[in-house]
N, C-alpha and C positions, 0 to 999 in steps of 0.2 A: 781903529786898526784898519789899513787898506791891505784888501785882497781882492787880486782879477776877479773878474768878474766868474770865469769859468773854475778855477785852482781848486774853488769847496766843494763842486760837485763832481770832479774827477777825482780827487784824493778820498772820495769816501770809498773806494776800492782800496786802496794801497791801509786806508786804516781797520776795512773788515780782516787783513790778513792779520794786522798785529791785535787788531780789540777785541778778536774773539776770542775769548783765552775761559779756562775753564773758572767757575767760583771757586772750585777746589786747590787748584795746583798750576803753575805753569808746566809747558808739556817739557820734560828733558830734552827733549832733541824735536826738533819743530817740523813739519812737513816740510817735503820740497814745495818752493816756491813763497814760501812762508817770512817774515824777517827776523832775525835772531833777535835778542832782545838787545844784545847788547849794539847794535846797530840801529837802534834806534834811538829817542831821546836827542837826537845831536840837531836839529836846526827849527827854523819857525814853520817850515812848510811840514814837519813832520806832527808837529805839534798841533796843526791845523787838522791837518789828515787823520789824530787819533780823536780827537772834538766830531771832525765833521763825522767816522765811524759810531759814537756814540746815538749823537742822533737818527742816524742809520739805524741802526741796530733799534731803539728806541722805539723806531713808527715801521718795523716791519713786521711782516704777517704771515713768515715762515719762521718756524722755533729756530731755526739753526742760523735764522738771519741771511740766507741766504735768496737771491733778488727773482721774484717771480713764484718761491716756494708753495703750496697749498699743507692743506691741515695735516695733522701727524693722531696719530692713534694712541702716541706714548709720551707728547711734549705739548706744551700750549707755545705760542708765540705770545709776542707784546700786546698786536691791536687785538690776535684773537681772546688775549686775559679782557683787556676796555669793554670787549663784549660783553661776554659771560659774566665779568667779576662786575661790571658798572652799568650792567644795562637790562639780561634777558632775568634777573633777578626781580625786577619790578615788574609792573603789570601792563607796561604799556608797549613791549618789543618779545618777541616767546619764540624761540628754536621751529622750525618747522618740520613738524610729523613726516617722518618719512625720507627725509632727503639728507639727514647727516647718514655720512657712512655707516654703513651696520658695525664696523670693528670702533666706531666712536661713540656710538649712543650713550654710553652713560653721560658724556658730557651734557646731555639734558638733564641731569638730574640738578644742576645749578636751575634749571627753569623752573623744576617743583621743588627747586627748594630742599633738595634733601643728597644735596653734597656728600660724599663718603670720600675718609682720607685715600683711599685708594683710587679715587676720582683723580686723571689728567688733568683736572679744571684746576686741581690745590697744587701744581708744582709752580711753583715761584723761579725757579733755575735763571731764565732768562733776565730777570729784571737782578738778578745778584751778578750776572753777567756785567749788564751795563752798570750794575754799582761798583762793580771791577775796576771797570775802565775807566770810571770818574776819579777810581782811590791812584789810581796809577797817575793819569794827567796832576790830581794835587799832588800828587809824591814829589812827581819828575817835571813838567812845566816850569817852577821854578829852581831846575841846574840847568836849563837850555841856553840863557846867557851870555853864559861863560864861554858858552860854543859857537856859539854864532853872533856875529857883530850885526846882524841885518835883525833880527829880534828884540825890540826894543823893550820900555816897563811898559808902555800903555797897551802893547803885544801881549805881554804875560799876564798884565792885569787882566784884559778883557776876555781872552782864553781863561783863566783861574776862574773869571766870573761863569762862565758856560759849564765850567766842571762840576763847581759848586751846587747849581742851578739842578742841572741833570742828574746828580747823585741825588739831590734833595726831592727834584720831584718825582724821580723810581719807590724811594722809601716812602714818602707822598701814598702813593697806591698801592704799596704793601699794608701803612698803615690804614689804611680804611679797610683794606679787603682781610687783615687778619687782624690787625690790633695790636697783636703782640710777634714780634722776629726779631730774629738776631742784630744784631746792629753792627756792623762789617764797618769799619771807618779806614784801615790797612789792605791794600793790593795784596791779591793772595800771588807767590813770588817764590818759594821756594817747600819742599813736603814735609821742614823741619818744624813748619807754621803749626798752629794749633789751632786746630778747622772745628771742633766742637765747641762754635758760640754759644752760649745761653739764650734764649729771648731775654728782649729787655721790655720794661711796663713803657705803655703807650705814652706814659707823659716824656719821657727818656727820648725817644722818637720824636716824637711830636716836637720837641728842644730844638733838638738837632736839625729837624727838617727848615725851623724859623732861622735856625744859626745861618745854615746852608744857601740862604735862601735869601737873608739880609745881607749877607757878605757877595751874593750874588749881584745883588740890586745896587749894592758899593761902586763893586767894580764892574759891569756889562756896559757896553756902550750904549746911548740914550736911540739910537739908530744904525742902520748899516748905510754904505755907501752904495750898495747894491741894493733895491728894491725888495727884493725877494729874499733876501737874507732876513729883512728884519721883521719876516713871517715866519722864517722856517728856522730862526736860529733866536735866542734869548735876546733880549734886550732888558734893560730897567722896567718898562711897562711891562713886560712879561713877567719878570720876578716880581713886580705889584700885585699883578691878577692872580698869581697862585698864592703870594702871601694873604690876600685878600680869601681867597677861599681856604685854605690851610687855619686862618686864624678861626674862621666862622666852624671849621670840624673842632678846634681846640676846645670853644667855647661850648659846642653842642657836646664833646664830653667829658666836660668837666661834673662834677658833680655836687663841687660846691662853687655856686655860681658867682661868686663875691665879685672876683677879679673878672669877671666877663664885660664889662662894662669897658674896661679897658681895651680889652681885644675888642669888642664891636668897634672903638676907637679907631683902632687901627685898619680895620677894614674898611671901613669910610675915607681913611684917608689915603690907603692905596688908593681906593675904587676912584677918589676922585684924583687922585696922583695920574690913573690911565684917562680918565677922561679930560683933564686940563690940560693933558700930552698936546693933543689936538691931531693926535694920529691917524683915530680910527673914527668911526661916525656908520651909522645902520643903512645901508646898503637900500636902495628901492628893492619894494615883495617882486616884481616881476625879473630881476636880476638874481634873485635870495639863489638857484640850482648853483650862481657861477662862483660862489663861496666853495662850492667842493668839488666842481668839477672839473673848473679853471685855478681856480685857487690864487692867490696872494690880492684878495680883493684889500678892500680899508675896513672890512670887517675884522679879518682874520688877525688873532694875534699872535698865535701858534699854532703850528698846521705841521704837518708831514711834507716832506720834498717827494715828490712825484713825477718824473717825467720820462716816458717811453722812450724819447730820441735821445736822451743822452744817458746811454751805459745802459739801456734797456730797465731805469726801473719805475719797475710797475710794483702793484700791490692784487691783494685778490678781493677789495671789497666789491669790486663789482659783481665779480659772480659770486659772491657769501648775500646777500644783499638783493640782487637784481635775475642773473641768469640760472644761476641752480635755485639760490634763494633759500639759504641754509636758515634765514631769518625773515621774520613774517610782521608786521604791525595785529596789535589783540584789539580785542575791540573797544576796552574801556577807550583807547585813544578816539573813537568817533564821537563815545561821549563828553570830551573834554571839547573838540572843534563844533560839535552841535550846539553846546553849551552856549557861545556867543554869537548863533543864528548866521553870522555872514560867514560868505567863504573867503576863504584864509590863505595864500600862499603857502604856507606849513602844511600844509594838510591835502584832504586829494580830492579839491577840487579848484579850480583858477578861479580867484574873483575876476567882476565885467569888470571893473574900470576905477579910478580913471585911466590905469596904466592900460597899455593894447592889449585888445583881448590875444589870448594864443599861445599863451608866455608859459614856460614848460609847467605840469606841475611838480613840484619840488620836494614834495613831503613825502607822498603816500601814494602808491595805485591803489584805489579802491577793489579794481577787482582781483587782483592776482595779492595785496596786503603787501607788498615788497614797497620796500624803503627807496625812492627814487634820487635822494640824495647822492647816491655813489654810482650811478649810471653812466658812467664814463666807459665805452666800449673800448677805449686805448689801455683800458685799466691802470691808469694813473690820476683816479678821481683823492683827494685828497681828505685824509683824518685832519679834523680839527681839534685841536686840545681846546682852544680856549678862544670864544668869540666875544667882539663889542658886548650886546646884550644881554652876557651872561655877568660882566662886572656892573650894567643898570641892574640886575637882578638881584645880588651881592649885597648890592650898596642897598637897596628897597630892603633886602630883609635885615642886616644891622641897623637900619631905622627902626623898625617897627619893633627890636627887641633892645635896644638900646632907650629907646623910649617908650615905653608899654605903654599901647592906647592914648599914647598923645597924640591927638586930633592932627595938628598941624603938621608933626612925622610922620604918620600914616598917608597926608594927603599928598608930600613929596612923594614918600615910596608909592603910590599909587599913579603921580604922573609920572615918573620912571617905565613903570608897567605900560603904560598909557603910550610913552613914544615907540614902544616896540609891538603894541598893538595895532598902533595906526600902519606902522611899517609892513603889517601882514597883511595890511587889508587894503589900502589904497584910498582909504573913502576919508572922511572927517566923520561921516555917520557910526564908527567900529563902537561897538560896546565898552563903555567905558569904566575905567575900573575904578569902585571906590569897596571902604572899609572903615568900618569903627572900632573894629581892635585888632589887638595885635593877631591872636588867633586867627579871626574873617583872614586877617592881610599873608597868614601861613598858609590858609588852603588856597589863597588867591595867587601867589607867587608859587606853589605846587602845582596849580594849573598852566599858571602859563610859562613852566618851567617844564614841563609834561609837553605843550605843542610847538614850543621852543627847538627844544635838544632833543627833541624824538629820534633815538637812535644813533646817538654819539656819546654813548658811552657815562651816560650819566643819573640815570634814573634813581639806581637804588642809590647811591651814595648820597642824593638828595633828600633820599625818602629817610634814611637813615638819619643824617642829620638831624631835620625836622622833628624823627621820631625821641631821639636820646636827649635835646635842647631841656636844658631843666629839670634832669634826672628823671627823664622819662616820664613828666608830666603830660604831654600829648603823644607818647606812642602809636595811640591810635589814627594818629596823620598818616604812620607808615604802615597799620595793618589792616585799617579799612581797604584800605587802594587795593594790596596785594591781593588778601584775600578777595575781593569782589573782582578778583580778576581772573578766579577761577569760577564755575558752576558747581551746583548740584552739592552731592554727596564730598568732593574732591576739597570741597568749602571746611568741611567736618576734617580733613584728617589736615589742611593747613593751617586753621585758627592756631590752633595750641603750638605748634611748631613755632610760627611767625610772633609767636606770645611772648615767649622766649628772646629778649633783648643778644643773649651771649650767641642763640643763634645766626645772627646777625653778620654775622663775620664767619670764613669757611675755615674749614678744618684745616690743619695742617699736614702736608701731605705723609702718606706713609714711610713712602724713600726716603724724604729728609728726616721722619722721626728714628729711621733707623741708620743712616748716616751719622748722626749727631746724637751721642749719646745724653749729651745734655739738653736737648729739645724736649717742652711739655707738649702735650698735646692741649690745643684749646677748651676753654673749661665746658662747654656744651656738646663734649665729642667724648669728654673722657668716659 
C-alpha cells in the first residue's frame, strides 16, 4: 500500500474527530466541527485517517485522547493503564511518595497492590474506545470499494490487517490485566444496541485475540515504503512478536498443559519468523537512549508516533518519568545490575568502553531513581510496545519449557541471553549466561527481563506469566520478587495478598459493574 509520506501523520487529526466515539452509543447529533457518520466511510484517505486515529488514540497519554493531555482524577488513559496495569505492580518501577496529585492518590494503591473497584486504575473505557474503532474499520473498510476507484484490494487488505491487529492487541491487555471482559466484536452505532455484554472466560478471549492476530499477520504488509511507518504502524513481523507473546500467556494459563507444547511451537516460529525478517538487529549499549528518544531505530518494532513539529504531538512521559517524576526505580532493580558486577547501559551507570566513554546513561538516575529513558525535553520521547530483544527473550524461554532441562536447549536460550548482554555492556568480558534447567533458565530470563524492559510497561505481566506456567507450579517466581520489594512489617500484610493467584488480575471497575447489569465482579473482589 503506498501512502505520502506526510498523509498518516496529518490524518490522525481528521480521524481523532470521527474515532472518538463513545463504547456506549454514537452521540445523536455530533459536535460542531465533528464528521457526521454518514459522511464518512466513502474513500481510501478516510479509511487511512480512521487506522492512523486508532493508533493515535492507542499510544496517547490523555484519557480523552486528546494531544498534550496530563493525568485525570476520574479517567486512566492508554500509556497511563501500560504503567500502573504492566509495570508499577512489580517490584522493580513504584509510584512516587508525594508527587501524584493529592485528588489521585488512590491510584497508588495498584503499587501496594490493593486495587479497589472504585479505584480509576480499573476503568477500562478507553481501550473499549479503541476496540470501537477497530469494530467500525472491520465493519466499514470493506464497502469502501464500491466508492472509490483509487482504493484498491491490497488497500483494504493491509488497512483490514491494521484493524484486526489493533482490536486484537487492546483486548491483548485487557486480557492480562483482568482475565475476564466482555467481548465487544460489533461497533457500538445505534441506543437500540444491547450494551450489557456479559464477560466472557479467558480462553474465549484469548481465541479471539490468535484469530485477530493471524488474520492480521495474512494480510499486513511485510514493510512500509516509508521508514517510520513500519515502526509505528503493524507490519507481519509485528503481528509475529505479539503472537509470539500472546501464545506464551495462553500457555502459562492453561492448566492442563497437554497442548502447550504446540503453542511453544508456535512461538519459536514467530520469534524466529521476526528474526529471519532481517529487519531489526540490537542496537550498540552506547546508542540503546536513541530507541526512545529518537525513535524508529532497527531495534524498535512498535513504538508510538511522536513528534512535537508536526500537529504538536507530544506525550507526557517525560514529565511522569523524568521532571515531576510521578514514577521512581525501587531498589530491588540495583540488585538485579549489581548482580553481574559490570556496568550496564540499562542501568545508572555508563560502562568505560570499548564504546566512548560519555554516552548518555539510559536506564536509571541513581540519584534522583527517575527512569532516564523518556528524557526527551521536546516531550516526544517515544513508548515502545515491542523491542528486538524481547522476541530473543521469547524465543529463550519457549526453549527452555518446550524442552525441559535439555542441556542443548537451554545452551541456545542462554546464548540468546548472552547476545543481549554483550549489547549492555560493550566488553566480550560481560557475565555470561548459563543454566542447567529449565527453572535456573526462568529466574535467569526474569532477571534479565527485569534490566531489559525496566520501565516499559512490562514487569508484572512477565512476572505473572512465569508465576501461573504449570498451574502454578512456581508461583513463587512472582511472589518472591513482589514481596522482597517491600520491607519490614508491610512484607506481613503483602505475603498472603500476593498468595492469592485470582489476585492477580484487578478488579473490575465499579461504574462498569453498575452500567452493566450483566457484569460479575472478579472472583477475588467478590
Amino acid at each position: 500500500m503506498k501512502i505520502s509520506n506526510n498523509i498518516f501523520s496529518f490524518l490522525v487529526i481528521t480521524a481523532l474527530a470521527f474515532g472518538n466515539v463513545s463504547c456506549n452509543k454514537l452521540l445523536d447529533v455530533p459536535p460542531q466541527g465533528k464528521l457526521q457518520f454518514e459522511e464518512f466511510w466513502l474513500s481510501k484517505d478516510q479509511c487511512v485517517a480512521a487506522i492512523a486515529g486508532i493508533y493515535s488514540n492507542l499510544g496517547s497519554s490523555d484519557n480523552n485522547f486528546k494531544i498534550g493531555g496530563n493525568l485525570s482524577a476520574t479517567a486512566i488513559s492508554p500509556v497511563e493503564s501500560y504503567i500502573f496495569w504492566g509495570e508499577v505492580r512489580g517490584e522493580l518501577l513504584a509510584s512516587n511518595a508525594g508527587k501524584m496529585p493529592s485528588d489521585q492518590i488512590a491510584k497508588e494503591n495498584v503499587d501496594n497492590l490493593s486495587a479497589a473497584p472504585g479505584d480509576v486504575t480499573t476503568k477500562y473505557t478507553a481501550f473499549y474506545k479503541i476496540i470501537n474503532q477497530a469494530n467500525q474499520a472491520i465493519k466499514y473498510i470493506p464497502t469502501v470499494r464500491a466508492k472509490d476507484p483509487a482504493f484498491t484490494a491490497e488497500d483494504e487488505a493491509n488497512l483490514m490487517g491494521e484493524a484486526y491487529f489493533l482490536r486484537g492487541y487492546a483486548y491483548f491487555w485487557l486480557l492480562r490485566t483482568f482475565k475476564e471482559v466482555p467481548l465487544v466484536l460489533d461497533p457500538s452505532e445505534t441506543d437500540s444496541q444491547d450494551y450489557n455484554v456479559p464477560k466472557s472466560p479467558a480462553d474465549t478471549i484469548s481465541a479471539r485475540i490468535v484469530k485477530d492476530l493471524e488474520l492480521a499477520k495474512i494480510n499486513l504488509p511485510a514493510w512500509y515504503s516509508n521508514q517510520q511507518y513500519s515502526h509505528c504502524r503493524a507490519t507481519k513481523t509485528t503481528a509475529m512478536t505479539v503472537l509470539a507473546d500472546v501464545y506464551l500467556t495462553i500457555a502459562a494459563m492453561n492448566k492442563n498443559s497437554t497442548a502447550n507444547n504446540a503453542l511453544y511451537d508456535k512461538v519459536i516460529a514467530n520469534c524466529d519468523g521476526v528474526i529471519n525478517s532481517g529487519k531489526y538487529t540490537l542496537i550498540p549499549g552506547m546508542s540503546f537512549g536513541s530507541i526512545f528518544t529518537a525513535g524508529n531505530t532497527d531495534e524498535s518494532i512498535f513504538e508510538t508516533y511522536s513528534n512535537y513539529q508536526v500537529n504538536n504531538q507530544v506525550n507526557n512521559l517525560y514529565s511522569w518519568f523524568t521532571s515531576i517524576g510521578y514514577f521512581v526505580v525501587a531498589g530491588p532493580a540495583d540488585d538485579l545490575f549489581n548482580a553481574l558486577i559490570l556496568k550496564d547501559y540499562r542501568g545508572s551507570a555508563v560502562p568505560t568502553g570499548p564504546y566512548p566513554p560519555g554516552a548518555p546513561v539510559v536506564g536509571y538516575a541513581a540519584a534522583s531513581r527517575f527512569i532516564s529513558k523518556y528524557s526527551s525535553t521536546t516531550k516526544d520521547a517515544r513508548w515502545i510496545y515491542y523491542r528486538y530483544p524481547e522476541v530473543l527473550l521469547m524465543k529463550a524461554e519457549a526453549l527452555c519449557h518446550r524442552y525441559v532441562d535439555d542441556a542443548a536447549q537451554l545452551k541456545l536460550a542462554c546464548d540468546l541471553v548472552n547476545a543481549i548482554r554483550f549489547r549492555a555492556t560493550g566488553v566480550n568480558t560481560y557475565p555470561k549466561a548459563t543454566a542447567t534447567t529449565s527453572y535456573e533458565m526462568d529466574n535467569l530470563i526474569l532477571d534479565e527481563r527485569g534490566r531489559e524492559f525496566l520501565g516499559e510497561g512490562k514487569r508484572w505481566f512477565e512476572l505473572v506469566r512465569f508465576g501461573s506456567r504449570d498451574n502454578f507450579a512456581n508461583k513463587n517466581l512472582l511472589i518472591d520478587r513482589v514481596v522482597n520489594g517491600f520491607s519490614g512489617v508491610i512484607q506481613l500484610v503483602i505475603s498472603p495478598r500476593v498468595s492469592n493467584p485470582e489476585s492477580w488480575y484487578l478488579p473490575l471497575n465499579a461504574d462498569a459493574l453498575s452500567a452493566n447489569s450483566n457484569l460479575v465482579q472478579n472472583p477475588y473482589y467478590q
